[in-house]
N, C-alpha and C positions, 0 to 999 in steps of 0.2 A: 441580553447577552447572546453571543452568536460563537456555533462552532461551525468552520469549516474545513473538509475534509476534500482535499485534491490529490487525485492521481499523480505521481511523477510523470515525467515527460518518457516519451515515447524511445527504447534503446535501440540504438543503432549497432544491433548484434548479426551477425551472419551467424545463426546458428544453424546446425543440418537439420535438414528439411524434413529428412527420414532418419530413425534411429529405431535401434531397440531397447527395449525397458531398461538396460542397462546403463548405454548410450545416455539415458536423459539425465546423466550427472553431467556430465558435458555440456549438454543442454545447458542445463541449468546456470553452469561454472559462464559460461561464457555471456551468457544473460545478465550475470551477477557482473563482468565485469565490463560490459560494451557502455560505451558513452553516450548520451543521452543528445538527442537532437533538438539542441536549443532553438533553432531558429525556426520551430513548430510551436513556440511559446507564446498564446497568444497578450496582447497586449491591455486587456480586460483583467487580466488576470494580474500582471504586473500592478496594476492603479490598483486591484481590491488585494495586494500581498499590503501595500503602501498603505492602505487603510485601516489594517486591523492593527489591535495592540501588541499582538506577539505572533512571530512566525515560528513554526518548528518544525522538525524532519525526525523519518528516519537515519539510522544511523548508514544503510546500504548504498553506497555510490549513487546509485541511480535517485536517491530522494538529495542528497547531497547535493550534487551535482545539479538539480532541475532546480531547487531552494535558490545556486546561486545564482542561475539563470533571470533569478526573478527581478533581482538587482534592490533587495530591499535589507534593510537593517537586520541583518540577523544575527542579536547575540546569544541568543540561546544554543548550546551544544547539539547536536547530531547526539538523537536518542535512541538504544538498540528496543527500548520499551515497545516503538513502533512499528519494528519490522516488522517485514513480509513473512509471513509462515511460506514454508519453501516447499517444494513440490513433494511430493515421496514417490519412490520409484523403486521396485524391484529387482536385483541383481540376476536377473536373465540374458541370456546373450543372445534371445532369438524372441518373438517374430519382428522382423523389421518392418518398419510403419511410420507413415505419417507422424511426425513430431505430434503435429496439433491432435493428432488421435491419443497419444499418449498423454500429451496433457491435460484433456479433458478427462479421461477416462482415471488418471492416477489422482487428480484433484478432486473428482466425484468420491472417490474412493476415499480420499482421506476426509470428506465430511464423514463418512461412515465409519470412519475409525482407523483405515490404515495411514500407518505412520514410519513405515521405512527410511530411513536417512531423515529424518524430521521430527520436529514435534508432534504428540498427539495433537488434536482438533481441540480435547478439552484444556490442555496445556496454553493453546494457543489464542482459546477464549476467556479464559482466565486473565493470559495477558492485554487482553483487549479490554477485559473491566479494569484494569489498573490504568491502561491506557487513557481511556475514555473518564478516570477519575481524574488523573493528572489534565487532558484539556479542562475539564471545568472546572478545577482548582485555575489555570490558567485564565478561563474565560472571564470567571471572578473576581480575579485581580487586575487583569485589563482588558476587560469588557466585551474582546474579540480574538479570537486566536485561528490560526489559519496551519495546518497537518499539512504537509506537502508527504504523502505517505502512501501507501501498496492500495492495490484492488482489494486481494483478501483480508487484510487486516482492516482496510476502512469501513467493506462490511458489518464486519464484527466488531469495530468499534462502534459505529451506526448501532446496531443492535444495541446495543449497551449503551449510547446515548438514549436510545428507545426506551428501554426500561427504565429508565433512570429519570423518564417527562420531556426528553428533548425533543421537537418536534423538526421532521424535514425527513428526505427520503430514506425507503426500506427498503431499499435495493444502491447504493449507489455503485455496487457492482456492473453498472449499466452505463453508467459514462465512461467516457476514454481519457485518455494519456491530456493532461493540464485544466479535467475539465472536474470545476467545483462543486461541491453537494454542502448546502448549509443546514445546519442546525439553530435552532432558537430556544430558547425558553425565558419566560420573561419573570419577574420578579426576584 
């Protein structure tokens, strides 16, 4: 049985560059809705959508959108189970900063607990062992299933494959936009 877990494709968002803690609702908002650059999809990836038994997504534009890109059979609905846990951000109106400084630093943040405009961390690894039971109820029934799904949540479903005997990477936090992390477990 094989689970695989791939990054959506890469969005083609103009967001500002610099913002403040405030700001990065914005950020965010326009992340959530910029359009996904298909023709960065690469072709490996189409033949291994083609291959498995079920393909599935989140429910957020950006996994929608990169799913169809793939150009493969997909009757399974757009699941919110797999969202993205979304950033949390403080309602400050000052210092203004590097986007990517606020990113890092508010997403750090909410491993440790802050959860402003968002779900808690525990809320959101919860939903990742639910997640992560639903693919291998899927992988079970046909034999291969393929997540077109977020960076943080595929982590944390990762993890929760981990516990649960799956074997393949503990980070896949470290690939990018179309690129696949598999799981296995055999018997």
């Amino acid at each position: 049985m094989q689970i695989i877990l791939v990054r959506h494709g890469r969005p083609d968002h103009g967001a500002a560059r610099w913002s403040t803690p405030a700001g990065m609702k914005h950020w965010v908002e326009r992340y959530n809705a910029a359009a996904v650059v298909g023709t960065e999809r690469p072709q490996a990836l189409m033949q291994l959508a083609d291959s498995v038994g079920v393909v599935v997504c989140s429910s957020l534009q950006r996994c929608v959108e990169s799913r169809s890109h793939l150009k493969c059979d997909c009757r399974q609905e757009p699941d919110p189970l797999f969202a993205e846990a979304h950033l949390p951000y403080p309602d400050w109106g000052a210092p203004l900063l590097p986007s990517r400084i606020w990113r890092v630093t508010f997403r750090t943040a909410w491993f440790l607990g802050f959860s402003s405009h968002t779900e808690h961390v525990r809320v959101s690894s919860r939903r990742a062992g639910a997640a992560a039971d639903r693919l291998i109820e899927l992988a079970e029934l046909h034999g291969s299933v393929l997540l077109m799904g977020h960076k943080i949540m595929n982590v944390l479903i990762a993890r929760q494959l981990r516990r649960r005997g799956w074997r393949g990477p503990a980070f896949p936090l470290l690939s990018g936009y179309w690129q696949p992390s598999r799981y296995t477990r055999t018997g």
